[in-house]
Each structure stands twice: as C-alpha cells, then as structure tokens.
C-alpha positions in Angstrom: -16.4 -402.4 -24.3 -18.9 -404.4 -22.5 -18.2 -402.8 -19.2 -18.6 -399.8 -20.9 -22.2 -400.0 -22.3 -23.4 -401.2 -18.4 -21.5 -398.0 -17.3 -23.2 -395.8 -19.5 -26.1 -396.9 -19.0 -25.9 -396.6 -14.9 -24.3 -393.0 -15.9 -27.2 -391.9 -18.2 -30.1 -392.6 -15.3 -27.7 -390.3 -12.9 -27.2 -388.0 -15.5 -31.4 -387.8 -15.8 -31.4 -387.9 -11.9 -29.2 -384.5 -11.5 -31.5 -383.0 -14.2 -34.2 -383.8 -12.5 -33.6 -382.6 -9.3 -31.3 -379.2 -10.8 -33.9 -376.9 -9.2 -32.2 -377.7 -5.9 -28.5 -377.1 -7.3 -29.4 -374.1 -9.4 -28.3 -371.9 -6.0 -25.0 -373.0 -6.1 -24.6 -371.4 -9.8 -25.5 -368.0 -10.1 -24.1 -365.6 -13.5 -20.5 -365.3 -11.3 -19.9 -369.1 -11.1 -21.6 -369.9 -14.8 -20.1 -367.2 -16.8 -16.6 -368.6 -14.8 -17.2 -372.0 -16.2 -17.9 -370.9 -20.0 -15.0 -368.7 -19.9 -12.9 -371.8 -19.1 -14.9 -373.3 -21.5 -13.8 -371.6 -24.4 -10.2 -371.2 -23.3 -10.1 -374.8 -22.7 -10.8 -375.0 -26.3 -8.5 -372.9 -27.6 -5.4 -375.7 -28.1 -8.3 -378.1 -29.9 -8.8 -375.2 -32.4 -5.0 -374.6 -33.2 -4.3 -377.9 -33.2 -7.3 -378.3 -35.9 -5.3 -375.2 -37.6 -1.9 -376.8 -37.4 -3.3 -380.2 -39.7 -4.4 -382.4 -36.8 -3.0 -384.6 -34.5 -1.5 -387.8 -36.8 -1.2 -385.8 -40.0 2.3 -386.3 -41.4 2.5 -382.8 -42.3 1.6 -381.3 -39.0 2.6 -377.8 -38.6 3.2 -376.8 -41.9 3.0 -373.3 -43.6 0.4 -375.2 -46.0 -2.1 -376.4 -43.4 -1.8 -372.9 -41.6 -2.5 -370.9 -45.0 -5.6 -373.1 -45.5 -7.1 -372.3 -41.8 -5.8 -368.8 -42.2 -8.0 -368.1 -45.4 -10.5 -370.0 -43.6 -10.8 -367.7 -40.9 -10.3 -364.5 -43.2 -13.5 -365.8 -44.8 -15.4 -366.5 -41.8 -14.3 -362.9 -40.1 -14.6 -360.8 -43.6 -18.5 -362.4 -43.6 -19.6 -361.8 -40.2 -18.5 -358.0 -40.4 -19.0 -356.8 -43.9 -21.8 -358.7 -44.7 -25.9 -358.9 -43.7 -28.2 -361.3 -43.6 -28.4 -365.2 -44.8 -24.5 -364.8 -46.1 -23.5 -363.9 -42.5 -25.3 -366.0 -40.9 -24.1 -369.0 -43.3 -20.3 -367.5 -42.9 -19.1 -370.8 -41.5 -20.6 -372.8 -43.8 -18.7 -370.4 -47.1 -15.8 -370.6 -45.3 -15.7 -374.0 -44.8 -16.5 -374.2 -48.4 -14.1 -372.1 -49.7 -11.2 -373.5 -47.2 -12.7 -377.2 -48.7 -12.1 -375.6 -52.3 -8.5 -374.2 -51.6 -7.6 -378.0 -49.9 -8.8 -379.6 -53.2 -6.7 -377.5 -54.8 -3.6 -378.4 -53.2 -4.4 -382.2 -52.9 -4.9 -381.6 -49.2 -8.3 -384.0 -49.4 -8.4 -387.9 -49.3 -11.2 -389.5 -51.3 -10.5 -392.9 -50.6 -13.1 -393.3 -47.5 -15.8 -392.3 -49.7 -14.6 -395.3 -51.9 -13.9 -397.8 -49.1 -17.6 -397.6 -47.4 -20.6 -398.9 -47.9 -24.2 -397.4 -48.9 -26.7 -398.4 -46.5 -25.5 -399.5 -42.3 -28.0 -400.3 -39.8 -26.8 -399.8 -36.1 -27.1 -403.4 -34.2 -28.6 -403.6 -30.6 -25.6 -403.9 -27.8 -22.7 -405.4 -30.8 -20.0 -406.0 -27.9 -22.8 -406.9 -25.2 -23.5 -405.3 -22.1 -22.2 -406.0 -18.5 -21.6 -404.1 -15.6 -18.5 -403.7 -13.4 -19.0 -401.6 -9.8 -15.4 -400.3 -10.4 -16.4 -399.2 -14.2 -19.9 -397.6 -13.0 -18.3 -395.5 -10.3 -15.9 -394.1 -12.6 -18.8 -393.6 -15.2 -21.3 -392.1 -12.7 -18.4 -389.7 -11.7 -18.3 -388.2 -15.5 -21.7 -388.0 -15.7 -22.1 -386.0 -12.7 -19.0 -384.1 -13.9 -20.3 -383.7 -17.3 -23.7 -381.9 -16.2 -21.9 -379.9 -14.4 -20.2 -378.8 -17.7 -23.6 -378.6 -19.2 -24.6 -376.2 -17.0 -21.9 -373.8 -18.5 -23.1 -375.4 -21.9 -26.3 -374.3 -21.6 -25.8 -371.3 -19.9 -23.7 -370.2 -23.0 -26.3 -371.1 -25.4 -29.0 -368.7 -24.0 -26.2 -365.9 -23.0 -24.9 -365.9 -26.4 -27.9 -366.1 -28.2 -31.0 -364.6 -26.2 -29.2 -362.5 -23.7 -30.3 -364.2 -20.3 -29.7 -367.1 -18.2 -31.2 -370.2 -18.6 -34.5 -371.3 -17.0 -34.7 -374.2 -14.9 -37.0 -376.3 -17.3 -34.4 -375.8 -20.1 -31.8 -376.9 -17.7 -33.2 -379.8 -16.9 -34.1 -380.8 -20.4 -30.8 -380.3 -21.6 -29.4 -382.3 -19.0 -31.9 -385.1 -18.8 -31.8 -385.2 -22.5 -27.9 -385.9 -22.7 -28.7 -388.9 -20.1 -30.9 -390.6 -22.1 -28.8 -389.8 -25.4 -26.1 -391.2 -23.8 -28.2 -394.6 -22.6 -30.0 -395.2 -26.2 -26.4 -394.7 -27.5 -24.8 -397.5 -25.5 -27.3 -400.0 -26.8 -26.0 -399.3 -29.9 -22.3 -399.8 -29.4 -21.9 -395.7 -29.0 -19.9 -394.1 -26.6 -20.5 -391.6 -24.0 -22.4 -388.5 -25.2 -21.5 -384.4 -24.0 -23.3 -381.3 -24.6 -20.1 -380.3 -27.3 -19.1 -376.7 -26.6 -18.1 -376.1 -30.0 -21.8 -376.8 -31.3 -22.6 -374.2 -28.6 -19.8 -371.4 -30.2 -21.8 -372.0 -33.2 -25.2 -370.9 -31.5 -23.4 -367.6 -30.1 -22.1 -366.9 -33.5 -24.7 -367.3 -36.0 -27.7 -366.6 -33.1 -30.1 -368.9 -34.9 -31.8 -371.1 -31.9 -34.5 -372.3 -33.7 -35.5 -376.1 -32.7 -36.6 -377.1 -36.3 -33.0 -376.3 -37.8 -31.4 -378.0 -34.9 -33.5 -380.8 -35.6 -32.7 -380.7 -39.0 -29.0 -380.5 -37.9 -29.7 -384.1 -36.1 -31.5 -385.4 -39.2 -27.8 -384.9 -41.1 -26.1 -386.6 -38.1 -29.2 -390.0 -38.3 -28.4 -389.7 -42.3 -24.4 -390.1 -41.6 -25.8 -392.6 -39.4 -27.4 -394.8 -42.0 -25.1 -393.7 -44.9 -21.9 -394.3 -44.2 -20.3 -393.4 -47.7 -22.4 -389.5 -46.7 -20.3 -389.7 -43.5 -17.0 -390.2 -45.3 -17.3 -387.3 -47.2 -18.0 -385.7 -44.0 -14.6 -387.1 -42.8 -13.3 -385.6 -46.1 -12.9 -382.1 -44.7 -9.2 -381.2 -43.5 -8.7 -380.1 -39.8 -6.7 -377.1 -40.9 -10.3 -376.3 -42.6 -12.4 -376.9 -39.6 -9.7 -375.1 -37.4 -9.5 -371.9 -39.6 -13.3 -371.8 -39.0 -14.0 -372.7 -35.3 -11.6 -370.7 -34.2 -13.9 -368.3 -33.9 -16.5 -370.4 -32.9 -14.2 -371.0 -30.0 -13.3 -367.3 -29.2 -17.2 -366.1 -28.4 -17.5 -368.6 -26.3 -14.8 -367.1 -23.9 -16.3 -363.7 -24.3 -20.1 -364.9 -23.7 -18.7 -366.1 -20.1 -16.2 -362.9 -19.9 -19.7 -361.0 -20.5 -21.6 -363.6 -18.1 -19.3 -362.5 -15.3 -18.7 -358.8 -16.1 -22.7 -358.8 -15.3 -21.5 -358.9 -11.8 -20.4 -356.1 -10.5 -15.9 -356.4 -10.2 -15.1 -356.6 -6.5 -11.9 -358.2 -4.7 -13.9 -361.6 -3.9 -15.3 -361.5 -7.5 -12.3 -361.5 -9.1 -10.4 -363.4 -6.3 -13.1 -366.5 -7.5 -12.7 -366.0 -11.2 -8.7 -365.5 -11.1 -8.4 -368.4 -9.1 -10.5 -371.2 -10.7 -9.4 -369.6 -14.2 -6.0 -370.7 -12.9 -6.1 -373.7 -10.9 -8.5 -375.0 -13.8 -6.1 -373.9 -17.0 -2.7 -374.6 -15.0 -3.3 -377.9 -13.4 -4.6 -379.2 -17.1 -1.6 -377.5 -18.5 1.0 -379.2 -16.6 2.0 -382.6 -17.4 2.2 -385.0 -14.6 1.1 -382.3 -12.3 -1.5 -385.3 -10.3 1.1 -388.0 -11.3 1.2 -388.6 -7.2 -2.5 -389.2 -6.8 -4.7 -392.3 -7.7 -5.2 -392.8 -11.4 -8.9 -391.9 -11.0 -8.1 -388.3 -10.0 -6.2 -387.9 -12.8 -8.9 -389.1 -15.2 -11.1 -387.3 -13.8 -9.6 -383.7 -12.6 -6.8 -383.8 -14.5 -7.7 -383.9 -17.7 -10.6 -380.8 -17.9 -10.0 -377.6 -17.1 -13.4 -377.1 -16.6 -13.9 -379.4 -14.3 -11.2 -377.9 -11.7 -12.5 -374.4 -12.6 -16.0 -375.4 -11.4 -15.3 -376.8 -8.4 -13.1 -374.2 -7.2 -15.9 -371.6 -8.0 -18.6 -373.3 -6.8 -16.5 -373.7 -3.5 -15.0 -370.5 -3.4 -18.6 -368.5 -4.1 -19.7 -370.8 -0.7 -17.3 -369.9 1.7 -16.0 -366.5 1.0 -18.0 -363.6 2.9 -20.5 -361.8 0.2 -20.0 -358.4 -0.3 -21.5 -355.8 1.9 -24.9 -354.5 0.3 
C-alpha cells in the first residue's frame, strides 16, 4: 500500500503535467474522436448498471425477481418524473426515485442497518497510515493510468459540457478538470486514499438533470467531506441497495451514450467517419468483452488495455482520425 501512495503521487504530478500542457493535445480530439470516447463511455457502463439492477456483485440473492422489481420501480419513477413532470420535481427525479426504491427495499427487509450501528461518530483521516515509498516498477504502471485516465477525462468532460450546455469544452476547463483530478488524487494518497477518476456516472447525472452550477457541486463535495468525518453518515449512505442505485442510474448511464451518439452525429456521416467510430466502438467493447482475449501478452497490457473499453476505443480513434485520408472538402 506503501508502493502505492509513492505511485500516486508520481501519477498525480503527470496527471497535472498532461493538463497543463492539453492545449497542445487538444488537436488530436476533435467532436469525431470525443463524442467516440463518451459513447464507449456510457456503453462501457452499461453491465455496471445491470449488475447494480440484478442486487450487486456478492449479494446472496443475486438475480432475483425481487432485486429486479425494486430497480424496475426505480426506474419507472425516475422515467415517469423526467417526462410528465416540470420543474424542481424533475430535476430532483433521481433523488424521489432513489427514495421511493429506498422505501419499497425497507419494505421488503432488503436494507441492512447494522453498519450504521457498527461505526463510529466522529474519524479524522491520518497523514500517509501505511507510509509512503516508491517502487520504479509501481510508478511506471501508475503514470501509465494516469496518462490513460486523462485521456478518459477528456471524454468526461467533454460529456459534461455536451450534455449540459450544448458545446465542447474549452481548453481552460480542460485543463482544470484534469489538473484538478491530479492533485485530488496526490492529497488523497497522503491520506491512505486510493487513486481518484473523473466518475462517468457523476457525469450521466450532469446530462440528466442539466444543473452545472459550481456552488451545488460544491455542496455535493461538502456531503462527501461530511461522510468523510462521520462515518456512522456514511453507513447509512452504504445503506442503500444496488438494485436501488441500478434502477436509477440506468438512465444516468443511457444519456451518456447518446450525448457522444449526438457528439459524433455533429459530424457529418461519411465512409472514414463511421469506419473510425465502428471500429474503436468494436475493438474497444469486444476486446474488454472477451475473457482472456490478451492472456498471451505481458500482464501490464492486460491491466492496462484490457480491462477499459475506453481506453482501446481511444486509441484506435485517435490513431485512426491520424492516418486515414480526410474527406475531400
């Protein structure tokens, strides 16, 4: 854990690095390649979400009609708010149907109380509790995410301000976001945490409700300091069944996939368009989708391309949108 915390902390001045300089890499992702990489984006999130529906990986009763009829009323909620109703009610319609999903769980002694009862009230986070050392072999690999996951932020970001203001982002907020996940992510491994990411999910929720006002996302990160400091507050935080949060980011999930679907119809449809969003669409889903499908390559590869989608996608785009001819005028 040790090695870790060094790691991070060499992967969080990279991460700030890459921000820093995005200006320069900003050519290589115009709307084509971004919207590419927040479609796979949401699609890559698709099996969290119905896993989330089906009870959660662990749960004894995985895949039963009970945790399904939860995340179904869930999601009725959710849908029958956002398109029959107006103002603060739609734009709260994932907090009601959370609520209401969180009622029908209580109902059917789906919720575990016993967290709440085991923590304590007050925790204050120690500076560096397992150390701090630092391991070439551990950095590389570290620095390699980091790059990899600014990359991802790129799509992140670009989903944000596609979803929610109708453009692409500019290269200040780019390098903010970026630069400010690096230096999350080294604060963080003074304090025991583990690395940080730009969370897609949180970014469905910003397409959804459209509310991209900084005071309520600080306010957001003032609930996340309080579960912080109060652990028993983040129990009954932990309280909340996945079929719940599954019937209600399933959606969350789905505009996503149709901000980038919208990111990339902005383009106008040609052969090399599609040949560079069909492709990375598929090499990114498929390889991730396969088992074993790197099993013959060093481990490293197989952290690192083989488990995200996204990843593989962006790559291929970025490379593809290089070296195939541009369309005549």
């Amino acid at each position: 854990v040790a090695a870790i915390a060094g790691a991070m902390v060499v992967g969080g001045i990279v991460a700030v690095l890459v921000g820093i300089f995005i200006k320069k890499l900003r050519p290589f992702f115009p709307p084509l390649v971004t919207g590419t990489v927040v479609f796979t984006i949401g699609l890559s999130l698709y099996p969290t979400a119905i896993r989330y529906m089906a009870g959660g990986s662990g749960n004894p009763a995985f895949g039963s009609p009970l945790n399904w009829g939860v995340a179904i009323l869930t999601l009725l909620v959710v849908l029958a708010l956002n398109h029959f109703t107006k103002g603060f009610i739609k734009l709260a319609s994932l907090l009601i149907g959370m609520l209401v999903g969180y009622l029908a769980s209580l109902a059917f002694n789906m919720v575990d109380f016993s967290p709440i009862q085991q923590s304590g009230w007050l925790a204050v986070p120690e500076i560096l509790p397992f150390g701090i050392a630092f391991y070439p072999t551990a950095i590389i690999s570290m620095v390699i995410m980091y790059v990899v996951n600014s990359v991802q932020a790129i799509g992140d970001l670009s989903a944000t301000t596609g979803g929610a203001m109708d453009r692409q982002p500019t290269d200040q907020e780019l390098s903010g976001g970026i630069i400010g996940n690096g230096v999350a992510s080294m604060v963080g491994a003074l304090m025991g945490g583990l690395p940080t990411a730009t969370y897609s999910q949180n970014v469905g929720i910003v397409t959804v409700t459209r509310v991209i006002n900084r005071w309520v996302l600080a306010m957001a990160g003032g609930l996340i300091l309080a579960a912080a400091f109060l652990p028993k507050f983040a129990s009954l935080l932990t309280t909340i069944p996945q079929c719940v949060l599954g019937g209600a980011t399933i959606t969350v999930f789905a505009s996503i996939t149709m901000t980038g679907m919208r990111l990339i119809t902005g383009e106008k449809m040609t052969y090399r368009s599609m040949s560079i969003v069909g492709l990375s669409v598929a090499l990114g889903q498929g390889i991730t989708a396969v088992s074993g499908a790197l099993a013959g390559f060093p481990a490293w590869v197989g952290s690192v391309f083989g488990s995200s989608s996204v990843v593989i996608a962006t790559l291929t785009a970025v490379v593809m949108n290089l070296i195939l001819p541009k369309d005549p005028a």
